[in-house]
PABA-346998 format. One record per residue (C-alpha): residue in three letters; x, z, y. Coordinates in steps of 0.05 Angstrom, whole numbers, padded with zeros to 5 digits, always signed. Example, Ala and Ser with C-alpha at 12.3 -4.5 7.8 and 13.67 -1.06 7.14 Angstrom:
BEGIN
ala+00246+00156-00090
ser+00273+00143-00021
END
This chain:
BEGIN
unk-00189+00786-01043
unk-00133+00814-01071
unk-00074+00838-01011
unk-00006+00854-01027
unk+00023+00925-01010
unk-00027+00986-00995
unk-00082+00977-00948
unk-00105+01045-00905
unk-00160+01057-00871
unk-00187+01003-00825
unk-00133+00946-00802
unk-00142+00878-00769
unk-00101+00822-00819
unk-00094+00746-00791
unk-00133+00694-00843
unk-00133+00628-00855
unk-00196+00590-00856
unk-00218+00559-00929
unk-00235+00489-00899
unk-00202+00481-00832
unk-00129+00468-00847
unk-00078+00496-00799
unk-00133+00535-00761
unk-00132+00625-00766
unk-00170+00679-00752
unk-00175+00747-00754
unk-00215+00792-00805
unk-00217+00865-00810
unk-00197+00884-00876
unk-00225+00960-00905
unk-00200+00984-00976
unk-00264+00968-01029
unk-00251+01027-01067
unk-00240+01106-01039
unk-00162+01104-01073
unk-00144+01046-01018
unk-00087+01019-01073
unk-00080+00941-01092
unk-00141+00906-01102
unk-00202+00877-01068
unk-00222+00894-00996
unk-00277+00883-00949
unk-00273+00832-00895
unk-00306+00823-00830
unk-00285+00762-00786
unk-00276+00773-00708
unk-00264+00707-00680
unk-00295+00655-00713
unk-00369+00681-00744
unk-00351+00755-00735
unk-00405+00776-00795
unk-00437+00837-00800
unk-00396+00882-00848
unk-00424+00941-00890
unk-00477+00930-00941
unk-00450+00860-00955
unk-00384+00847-00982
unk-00353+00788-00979
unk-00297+00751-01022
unk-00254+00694-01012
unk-00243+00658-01075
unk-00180+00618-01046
unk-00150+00588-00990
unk-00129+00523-01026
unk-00195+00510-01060
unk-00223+00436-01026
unk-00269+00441-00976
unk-00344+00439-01003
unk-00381+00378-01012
unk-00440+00355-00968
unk-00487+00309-00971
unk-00493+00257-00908
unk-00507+00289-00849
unk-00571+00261-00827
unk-00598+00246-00753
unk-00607+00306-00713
unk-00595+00363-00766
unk-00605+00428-00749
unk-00630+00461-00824
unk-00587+00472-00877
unk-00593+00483-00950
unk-00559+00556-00980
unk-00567+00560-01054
unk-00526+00613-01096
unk-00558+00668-01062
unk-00561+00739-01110
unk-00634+00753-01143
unk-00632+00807-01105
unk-00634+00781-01041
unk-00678+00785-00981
unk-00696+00743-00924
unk-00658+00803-00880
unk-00600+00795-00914
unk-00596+00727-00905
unk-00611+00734-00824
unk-00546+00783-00827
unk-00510+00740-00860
unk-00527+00670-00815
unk-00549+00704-00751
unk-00469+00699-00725
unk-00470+00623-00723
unk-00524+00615-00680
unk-00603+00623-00661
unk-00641+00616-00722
unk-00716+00584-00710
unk-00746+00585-00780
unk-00725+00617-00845
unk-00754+00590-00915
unk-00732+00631-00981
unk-00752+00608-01043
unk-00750+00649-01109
unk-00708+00609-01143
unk-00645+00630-01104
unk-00644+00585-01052
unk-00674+00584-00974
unk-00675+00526-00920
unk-00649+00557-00844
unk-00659+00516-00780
unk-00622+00529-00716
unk-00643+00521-00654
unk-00581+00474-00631
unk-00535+00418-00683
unk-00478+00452-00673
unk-00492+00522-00705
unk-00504+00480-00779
unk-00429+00473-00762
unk-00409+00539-00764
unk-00455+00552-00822
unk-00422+00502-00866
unk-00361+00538-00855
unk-00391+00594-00905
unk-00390+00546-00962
unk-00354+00568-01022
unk-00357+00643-01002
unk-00372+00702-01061
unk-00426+00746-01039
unk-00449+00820-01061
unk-00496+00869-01048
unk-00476+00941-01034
unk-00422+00958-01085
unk-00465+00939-01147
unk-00425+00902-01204
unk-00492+00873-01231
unk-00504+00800-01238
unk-00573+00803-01203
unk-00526+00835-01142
unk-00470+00774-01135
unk-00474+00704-01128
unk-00433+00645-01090
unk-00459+00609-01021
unk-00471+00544-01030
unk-00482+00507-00968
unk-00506+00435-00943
unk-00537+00395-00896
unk-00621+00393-00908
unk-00665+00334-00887
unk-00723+00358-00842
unk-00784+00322-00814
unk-00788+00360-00752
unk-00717+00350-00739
unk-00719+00276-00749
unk-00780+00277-00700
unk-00747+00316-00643
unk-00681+00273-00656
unk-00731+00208-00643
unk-00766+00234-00582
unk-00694+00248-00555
unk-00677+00168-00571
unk-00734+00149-00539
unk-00724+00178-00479
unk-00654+00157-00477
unk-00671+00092-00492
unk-00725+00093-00431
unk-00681+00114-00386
unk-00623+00065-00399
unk-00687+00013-00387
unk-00682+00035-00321
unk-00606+00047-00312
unk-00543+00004-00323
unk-00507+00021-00390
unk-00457+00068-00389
unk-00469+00081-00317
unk-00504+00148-00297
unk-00537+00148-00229
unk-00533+00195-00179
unk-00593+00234-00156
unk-00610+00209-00085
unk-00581+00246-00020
unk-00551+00229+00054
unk-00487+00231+00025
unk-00496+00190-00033
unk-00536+00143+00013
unk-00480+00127+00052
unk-00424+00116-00007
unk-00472+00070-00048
unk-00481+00032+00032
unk-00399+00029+00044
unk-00392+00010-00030
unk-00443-00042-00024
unk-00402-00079+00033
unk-00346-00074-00016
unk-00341-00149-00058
unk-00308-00102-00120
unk-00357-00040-00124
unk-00426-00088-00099
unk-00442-00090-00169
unk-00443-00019-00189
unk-00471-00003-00124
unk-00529-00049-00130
unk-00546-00019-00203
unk-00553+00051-00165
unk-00599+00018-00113
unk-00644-00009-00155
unk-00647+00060-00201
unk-00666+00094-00129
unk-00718+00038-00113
unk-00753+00044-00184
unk-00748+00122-00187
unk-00786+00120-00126
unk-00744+00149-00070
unk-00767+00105-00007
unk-00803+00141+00034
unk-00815+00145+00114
unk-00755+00181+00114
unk-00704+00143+00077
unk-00740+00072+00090
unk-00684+00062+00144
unk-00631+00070+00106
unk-00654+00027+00042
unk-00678-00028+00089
unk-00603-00023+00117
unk-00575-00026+00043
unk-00619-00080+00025
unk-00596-00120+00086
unk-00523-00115+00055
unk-00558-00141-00008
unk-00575-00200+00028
unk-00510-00208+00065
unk-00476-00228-00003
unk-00524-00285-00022
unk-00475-00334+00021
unk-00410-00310-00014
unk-00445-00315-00083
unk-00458-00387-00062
unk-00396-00399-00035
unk-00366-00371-00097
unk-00405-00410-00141
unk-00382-00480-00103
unk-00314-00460-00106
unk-00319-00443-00179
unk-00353-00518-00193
unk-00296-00553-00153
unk-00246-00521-00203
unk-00283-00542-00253
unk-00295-00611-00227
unk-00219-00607-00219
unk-00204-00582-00293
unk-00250-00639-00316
unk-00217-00700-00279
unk-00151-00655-00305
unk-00168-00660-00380
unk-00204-00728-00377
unk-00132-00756-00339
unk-00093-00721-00401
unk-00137-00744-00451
unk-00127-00807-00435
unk-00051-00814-00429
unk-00057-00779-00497
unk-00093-00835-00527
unk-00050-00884-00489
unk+00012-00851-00528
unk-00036-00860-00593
unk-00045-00932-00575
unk+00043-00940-00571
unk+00039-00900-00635
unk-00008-00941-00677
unk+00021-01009-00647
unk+00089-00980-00684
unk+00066-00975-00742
unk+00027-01048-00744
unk+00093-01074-00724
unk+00130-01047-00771
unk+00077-01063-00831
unk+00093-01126-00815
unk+00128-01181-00863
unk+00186-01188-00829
unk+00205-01112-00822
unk+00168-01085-00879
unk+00208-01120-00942
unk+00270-01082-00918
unk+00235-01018-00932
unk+00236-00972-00999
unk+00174-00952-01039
unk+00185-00895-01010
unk+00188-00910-00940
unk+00135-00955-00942
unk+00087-00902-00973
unk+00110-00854-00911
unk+00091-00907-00854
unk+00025-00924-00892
unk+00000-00851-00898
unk+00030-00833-00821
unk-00005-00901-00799
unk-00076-00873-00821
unk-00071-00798-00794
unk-00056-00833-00721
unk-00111-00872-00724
unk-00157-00829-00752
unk-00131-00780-00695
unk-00137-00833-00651
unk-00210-00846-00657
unk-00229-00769-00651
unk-00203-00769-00579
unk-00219-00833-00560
unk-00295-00807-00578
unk-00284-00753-00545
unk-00266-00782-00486
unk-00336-00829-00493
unk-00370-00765-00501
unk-00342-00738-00426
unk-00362-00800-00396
unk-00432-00803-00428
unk-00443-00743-00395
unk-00410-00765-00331
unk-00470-00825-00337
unk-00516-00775-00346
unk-00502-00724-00288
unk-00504-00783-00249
unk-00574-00799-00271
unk-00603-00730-00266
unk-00574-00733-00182
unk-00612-00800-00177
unk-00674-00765-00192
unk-00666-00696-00148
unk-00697-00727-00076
unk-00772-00726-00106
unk-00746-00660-00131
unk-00720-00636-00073
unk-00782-00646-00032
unk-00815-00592-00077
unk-00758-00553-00065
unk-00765-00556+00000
unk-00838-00532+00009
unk-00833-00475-00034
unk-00775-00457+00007
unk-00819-00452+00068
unk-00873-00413+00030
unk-00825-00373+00006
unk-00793-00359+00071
unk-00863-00342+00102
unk-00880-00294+00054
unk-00808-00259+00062
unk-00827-00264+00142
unk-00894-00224+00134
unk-00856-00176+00089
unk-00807-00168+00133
unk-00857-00158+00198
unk-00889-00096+00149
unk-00819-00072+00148
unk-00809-00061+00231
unk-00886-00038+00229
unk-00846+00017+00185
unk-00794+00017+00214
unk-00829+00033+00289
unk-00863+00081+00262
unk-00795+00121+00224
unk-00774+00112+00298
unk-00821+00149+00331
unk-00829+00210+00289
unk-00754+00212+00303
unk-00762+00209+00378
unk-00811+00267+00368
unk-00760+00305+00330
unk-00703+00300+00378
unk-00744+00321+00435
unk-00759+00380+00401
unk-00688+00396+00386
unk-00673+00371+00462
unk-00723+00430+00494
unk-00680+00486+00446
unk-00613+00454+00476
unk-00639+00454+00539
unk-00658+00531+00535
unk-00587+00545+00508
unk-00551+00503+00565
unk-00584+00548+00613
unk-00563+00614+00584
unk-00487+00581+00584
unk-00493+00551+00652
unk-00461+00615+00680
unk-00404+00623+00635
unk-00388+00542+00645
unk-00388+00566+00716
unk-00343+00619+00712
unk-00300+00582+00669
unk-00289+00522+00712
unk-00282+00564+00775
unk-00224+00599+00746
unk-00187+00535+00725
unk-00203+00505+00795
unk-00156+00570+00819
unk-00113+00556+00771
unk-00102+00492+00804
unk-00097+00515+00868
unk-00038+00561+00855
unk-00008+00503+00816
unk-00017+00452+00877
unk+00016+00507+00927
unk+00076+00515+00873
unk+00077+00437+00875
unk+00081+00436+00941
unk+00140+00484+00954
unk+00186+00451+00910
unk+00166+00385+00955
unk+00186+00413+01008
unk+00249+00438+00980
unk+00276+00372+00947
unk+00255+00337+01014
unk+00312+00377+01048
unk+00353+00368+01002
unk+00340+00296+01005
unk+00362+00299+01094
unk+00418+00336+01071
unk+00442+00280+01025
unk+00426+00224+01066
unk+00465+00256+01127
unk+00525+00265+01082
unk+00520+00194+01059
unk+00515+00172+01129
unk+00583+00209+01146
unk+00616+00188+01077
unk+00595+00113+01111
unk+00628+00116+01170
unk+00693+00150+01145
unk+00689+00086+01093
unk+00690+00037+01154
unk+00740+00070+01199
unk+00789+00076+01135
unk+00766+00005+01123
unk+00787-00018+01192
unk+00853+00012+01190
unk+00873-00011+01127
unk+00858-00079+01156
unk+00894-00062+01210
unk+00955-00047+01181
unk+00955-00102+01131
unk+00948-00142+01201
unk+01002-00122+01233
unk+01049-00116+01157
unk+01032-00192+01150
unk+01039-00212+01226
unk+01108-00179+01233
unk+01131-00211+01169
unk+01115-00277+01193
unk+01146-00262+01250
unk+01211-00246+01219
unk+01214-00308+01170
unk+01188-00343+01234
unk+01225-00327+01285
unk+01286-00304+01272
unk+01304-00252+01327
unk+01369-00227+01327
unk+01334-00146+01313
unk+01289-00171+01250
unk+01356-00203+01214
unk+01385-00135+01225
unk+01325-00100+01190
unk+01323-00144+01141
unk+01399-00142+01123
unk+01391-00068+01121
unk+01330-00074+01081
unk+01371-00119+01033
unk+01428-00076+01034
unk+01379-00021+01007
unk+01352-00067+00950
unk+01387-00089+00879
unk+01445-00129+00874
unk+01399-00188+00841
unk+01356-00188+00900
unk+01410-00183+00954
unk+01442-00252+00922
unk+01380-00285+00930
unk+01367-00255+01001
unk+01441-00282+01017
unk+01424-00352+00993
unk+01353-00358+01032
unk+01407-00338+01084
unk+01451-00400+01072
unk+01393-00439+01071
unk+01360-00421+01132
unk+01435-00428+01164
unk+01444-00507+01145
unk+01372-00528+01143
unk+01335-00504+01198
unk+01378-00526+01251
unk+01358-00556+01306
unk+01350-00625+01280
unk+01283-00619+01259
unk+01254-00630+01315
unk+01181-00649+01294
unk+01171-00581+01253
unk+01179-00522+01282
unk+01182-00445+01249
unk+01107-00435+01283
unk+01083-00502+01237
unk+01127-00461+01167
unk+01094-00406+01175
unk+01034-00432+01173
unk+01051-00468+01114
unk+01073-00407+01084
unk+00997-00374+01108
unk+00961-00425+01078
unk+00998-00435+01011
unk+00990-00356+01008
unk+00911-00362+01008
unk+00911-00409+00960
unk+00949-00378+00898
unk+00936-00433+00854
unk+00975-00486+00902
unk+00951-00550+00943
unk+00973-00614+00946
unk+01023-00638+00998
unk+00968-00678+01024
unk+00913-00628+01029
unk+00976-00583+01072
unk+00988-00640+01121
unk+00909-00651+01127
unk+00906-00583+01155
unk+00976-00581+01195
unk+00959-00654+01232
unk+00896-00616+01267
unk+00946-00572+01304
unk+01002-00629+01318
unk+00984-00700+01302
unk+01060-00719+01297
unk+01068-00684+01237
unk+01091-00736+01179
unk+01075-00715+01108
unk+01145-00742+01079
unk+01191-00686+01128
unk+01142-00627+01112
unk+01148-00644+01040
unk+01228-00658+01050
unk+01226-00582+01078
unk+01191-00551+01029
unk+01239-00581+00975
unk+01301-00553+01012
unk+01262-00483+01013
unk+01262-00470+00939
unk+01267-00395+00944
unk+01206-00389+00993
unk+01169-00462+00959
unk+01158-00485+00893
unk+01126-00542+00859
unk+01087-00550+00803
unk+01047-00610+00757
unk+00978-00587+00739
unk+00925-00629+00702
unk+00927-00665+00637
unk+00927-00736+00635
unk+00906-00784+00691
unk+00884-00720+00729
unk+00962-00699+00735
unk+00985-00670+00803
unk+01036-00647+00840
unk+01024-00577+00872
unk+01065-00526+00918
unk+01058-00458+00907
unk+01086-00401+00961
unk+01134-00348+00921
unk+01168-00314+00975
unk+01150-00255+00953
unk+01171-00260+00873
unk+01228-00234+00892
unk+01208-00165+00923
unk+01166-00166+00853
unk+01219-00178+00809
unk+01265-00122+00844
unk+01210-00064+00846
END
């Protein structure tokens, strides 16, 4: 070909191929002539044929010529045709030329230029195509007899179409024996136990029972395996009741869909019926002379399409019920059938008894050559426990010391947090008794606080009205009024006129309204004040209390007819109010 610029010496150029658009390669290019200007070189291509260079030349033509025609490929080609060879030509020559693309088998030259090639595998006659179109010469010879153009195409051959038939008929016997499009696994432990878990599977039984049967047929039961395919047929049989139960459920739906359609179908033709009465009434006299031509024409034509449409579905519907009729027939005659049935069931289930008797023969048998097997494994365990019988031994004696300096450890701290535990408790014991003496004197003193204040409001020695005008004295001016006016009061209304209540009976009062800090009736304080003096009248305690308004109050609580009068003790607001 001719390269731009000066080639030197050997260099490695990228190429385009001729008839694989898009697709390169690399070719080593070597100047034709000794001057190595412009002009034709030598190539040799590395990647995709990578053909023998040196006493052939060869020239591409162009790299936008159209790719070579070819006949149709046939069936299982592996010869091809080359014509344009050079008369000069040997059979070597044409093995260096085709050897790249693959194994050649057989090699048949004619003399009129021209030789048939077969490869040993389809996809060399590939490669060889790809030489199609390419300019050939011997040597460095200009003479005709030395150049020619490769011509090459795909070449019917009987023993090619023979071996492409054995291949189909092989293929053909074993998808005989296999599912289409599903290859099956050669048969192992492992593969035993995916086909059984896929077999329990309602999605993957199909595929799995496929594989199963290519097992069975290939001949892979033996006394080894006839557990485990006795166990996979089992699963088999486990589906025959969901395959049943499937198939009722399936012929209630459509027992469902039929009374469905055959209910539609008729309101349909009911709606016919409405629509072909229309039209009647409306071809009649009275309504049809206030139609057009027109109009008329319309109704007549729509008139004939609903009944025609009419009839279709009412046949239709005939047709369903015919059939209906029929069904019913054919179940009136099943009984006699049924009997039949019936006894080849039994046979049936005999036979499958027998057969299945044969099986536990097998079975037993697969059993025992198993027991013989483990107790030959169980005499080599047996010598190998004894050998580690010692190490066990040493090994559990020095995790039972382990444990005992563990269990001494435990014990220590025990003891420790027991003592600890005394310790606590004899704290606690002390912290209890320090709780009830403080406990009693608090009492105590809130004992004798309350006792000497009663005895005070009581009372009133001469010494307590001292301490308490002091105590006034020492308080605000707001609580000194008030103290001043409890003064008044105790000066003009406990005199001695009240003869039947005494200070002992108002201080109780005062006790008992001071328990009770949401008040008590007038009655519920007499109640209690008549079992220490029986004299007591409820009208004077309650005239008392009234006159007492800075020591007694009264208030209405209650809503309704549940309203009542309550007193309340507030002798000491006041001491509240002035801290």
């Amino acid at each position: 070909i001719t390269l731009p610029g000066k080639v030197e010496g050997l260099s490695t150029l990228p190429f385009a191929l001729p008839h694989s658009p898009g697709k390169t390669c690399r070719a080593k290019a070597k100047p034709h002539g000794a001057s190595g200007n412009m002009g034709q070189v030598d190539l040799c291509f590395l990647d995709v044929f990578c053909l023998w260079h040196g006493y052939v030349s060869y020239f591409l033509l162009s790299l936008d010529l159209p790719p070579p025609t070819t006949r149709e490929r046939p069936p299982g080609c592996k010869t091809v045709f080359v014509g344009g060879l050079p008369e000069n030509a040997t059979e070597e020559t044409v093995v260096e030329i085709f050897e790249q693309c693959g194994e050649i088998l057989a090699l048949r030259k004619s003399k009129k230029h021209f030789c048939h090639i077969r490869f040993s595998e389809e996809y060399m006659v590939d490669k060889a195509i790809y030489l199609s179109g390419y300019r050939i010469r011997l040597g460095s010879s200009t003479d005709k007899k030395d150049t020619g153009r490769l011509h090459v195409d795909f070449a019917q051959a009987r023993d090619d179409f023979y071996e492409w038939e054995c291949k189909q008929r092989m293929l053909a016997r074993e998808d005989s024996t296999l599912p289409p499009h599903l290859p099956v696994v050669h048969y192992s432990y492992y593969e035993c136990s995916i086909v059984a878990e896929k077999l329990k599977d309602d999605s993957k039984f199909l595929e799995a029972v496929q594989t199963l049967l290519a097992w069975i047929e290939r001949g892979e039961v033996n006394r080894r395996t006839a557990n485990n395919f006795y166990s996979m047929i089992q699963s088999v049989n486990s589906h025959i009741r969901r395959l049943t139960n499937e198939k009722a459920v399936h012929e209630k739906e459509m027992e469902e869909a039929k009374e469905k359609f055959k209910l539609a179908l008729a309101g349909i033709l009911a709606q016919f019926e409405q629509i072909v009465a229309v039209y009647h009434s409306a071809s009649k006299q009275k309504a049809w002379d206030h139609f057009t031509k027109a109009q008329r024409k319309n109704i007549s034509v729509w008139c004939k399409q609903a009944e025609e449409i009419r009839n279709i579905q009412n046949d239709e519907l005939m047709g369903i019920r015919r059939e209906e009729e029929m069904e019913m027939s054919d179940d009136e005659t099943e009984p006699s059938d049924a009997k039949e049935m019936e006894e080849s069931a039994l046979i049936s289930q005999a036979e499958a008894l027998k057969e299945e008797n044969d099986s536990l023969k097998c079975q037993l048998d697969a059993y025992r050559n198993e027991v013989d097997l483990l107790k030959q494994e169980q005499g080599k365990v047996d010598r190998d426990e004894d050998i580690s019988k010692d190490q066990k031994l040493k090994i559990l004696q020095q995790a039972l010391q382990g444990m005992q300096q563990h269990l001494l450890k435990l014990q220590d701290e025990c003891e420790r947090r027991d003592a600890e535990l005394e310790k606590v408790n004899e704290e606690k014991a002390q912290l209890d008794k320090l709780l009830e003496s403080l406990n009693e004197k608090e009492a105590k003193n809130i004992w004798r606080v309350t006792f000497s204040f009663t005895n005070d409001l009581l009372l009133g020695h001469s010494h307590d009205i001292l301490k308490s005008q002091k105590a006034a004295s020492a308080l605000p001016q707001r609580y000194r009024n008030a103290h001043s006016r409890d003064k008044c009061v105790h000066c003009k209304h406990l005199s001695p006129g009240c003869n039947s209540i005494n200070f002992v009976s108002l201080g109780i009062i005062s006790t008992f309204l001071h328990v009770h800090p949401f008040g008590a009736s007038i009655e519920y304080i007499c109640s209690y004040l008549q079992r220490l003096d029986s004299k007591i009248c409820a009208s004077e305690v309650e005239a008392l209390m009234m006159r007492l308004q800075h020591t007694f109050k009264q208030e209405m609580s209650g809503v309704g007819a549940s309203l009542e009068k309550r007193w309340k003790f507030c002798g000491f607001d006041g001491l509240k109010t002035a801290t």
